[in-house]
C-alpha positions in Angstrom: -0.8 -61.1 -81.3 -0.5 -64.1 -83.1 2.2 -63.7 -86.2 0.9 -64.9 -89.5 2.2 -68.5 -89.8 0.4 -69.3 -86.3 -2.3 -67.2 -88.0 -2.6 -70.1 -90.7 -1.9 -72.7 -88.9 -4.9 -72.1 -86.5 -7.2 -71.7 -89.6 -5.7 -75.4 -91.1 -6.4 -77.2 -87.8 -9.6 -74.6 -87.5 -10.7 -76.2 -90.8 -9.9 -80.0 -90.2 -12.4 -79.9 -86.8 -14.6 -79.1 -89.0 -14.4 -81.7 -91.4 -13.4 -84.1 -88.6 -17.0 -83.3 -87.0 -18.5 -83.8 -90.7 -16.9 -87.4 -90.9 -18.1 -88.3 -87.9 -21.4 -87.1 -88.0 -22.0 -89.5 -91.0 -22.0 -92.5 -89.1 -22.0 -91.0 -85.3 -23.8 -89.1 -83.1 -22.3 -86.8 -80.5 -23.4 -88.3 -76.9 -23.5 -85.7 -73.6 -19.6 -86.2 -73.2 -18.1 -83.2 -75.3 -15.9 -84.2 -78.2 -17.4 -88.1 -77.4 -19.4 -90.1 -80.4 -21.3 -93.3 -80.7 -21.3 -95.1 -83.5 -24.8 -95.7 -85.0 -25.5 -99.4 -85.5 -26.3 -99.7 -89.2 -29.1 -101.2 -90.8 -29.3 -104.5 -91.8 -31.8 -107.3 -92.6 -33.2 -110.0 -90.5 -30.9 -112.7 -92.2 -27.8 -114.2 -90.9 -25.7 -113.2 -93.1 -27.0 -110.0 -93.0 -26.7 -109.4 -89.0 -23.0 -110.7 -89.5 -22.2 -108.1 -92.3 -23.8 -105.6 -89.9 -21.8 -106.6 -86.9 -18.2 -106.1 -89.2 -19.7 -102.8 -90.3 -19.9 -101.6 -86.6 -16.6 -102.7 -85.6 -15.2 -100.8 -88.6 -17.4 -97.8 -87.7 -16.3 -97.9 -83.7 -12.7 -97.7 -85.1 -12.9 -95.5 -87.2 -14.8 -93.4 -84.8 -11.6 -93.8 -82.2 -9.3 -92.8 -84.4 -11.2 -89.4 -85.9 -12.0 -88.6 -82.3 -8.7 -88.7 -81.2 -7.4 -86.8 -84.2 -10.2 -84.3 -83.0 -8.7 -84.5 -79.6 -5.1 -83.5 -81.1 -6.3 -80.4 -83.6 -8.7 -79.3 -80.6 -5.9 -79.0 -77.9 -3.5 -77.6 -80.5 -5.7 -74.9 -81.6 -6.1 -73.9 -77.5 -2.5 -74.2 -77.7 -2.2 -71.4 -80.5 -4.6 -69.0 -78.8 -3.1 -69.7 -75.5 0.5 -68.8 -76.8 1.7 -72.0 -75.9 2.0 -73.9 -79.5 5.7 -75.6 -80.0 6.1 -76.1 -76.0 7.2 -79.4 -75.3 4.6 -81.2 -72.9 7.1 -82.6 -71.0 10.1 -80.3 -70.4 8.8 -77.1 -71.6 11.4 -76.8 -73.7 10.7 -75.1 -77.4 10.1 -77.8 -80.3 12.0 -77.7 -83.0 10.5 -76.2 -86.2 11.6 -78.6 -88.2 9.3 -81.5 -86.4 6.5 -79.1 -86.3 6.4 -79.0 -89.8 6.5 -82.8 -90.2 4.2 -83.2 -87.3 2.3 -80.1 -86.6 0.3 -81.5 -83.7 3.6 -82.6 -82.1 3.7 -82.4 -78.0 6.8 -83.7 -76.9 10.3 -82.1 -78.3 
């Protein structure tokens, strides 16, 4: 049974997927790789300077899309950490992560 702060802190990263998967279905889609997007090219006019604006849009939108699918990546493997009973294990030695860093960091792996 999962004690009422774990309780919470499933429904906060339960509730930034979420909003996660909204952000990144504004300018993504979701290819056949779970948890992978693609940035949709957006669209632009025939004009030069037009295609040029349209290529810096996509390299904003390709990094952006990196960093919100890795932030998916973290909440998603903490939450299976919560309901696995494994939340605040380090990655690396096992050992228990201090409370204190969990609070700074929540989706902290290492100790």
């Amino acid at each position: 049974m999962l004690n009422e702060k774990l309780k919470k802190l499933l429904k906060t990263f339960e509730k930034e997927r979420s909003e996660l998967d909204k952000q990144l279905g504004e300018f993504a889609l979701e290819s056949n790789i779970p948890g992978d997007y693609n940035a949709r090219f957006p669209s632009h006019d025939t004009d030069q300077e037009s295609n040029a604006m349209a290529v810096k849009e996509m390299e904003r939108r390709k990094a952006l899309e990196h960093e919100l699918e890795k932030r998916k990546k973290e909440v998603e493997e903490n939450i299976k950490k919560i309901k696995e009973g494994t939340y605040g294990i380090c990655d690396k030695c096992s050992s228990k992560i201090d409370v204190r860093r969990l609070k700074v960091i929540p989706t902290a792996y290492l100790c």
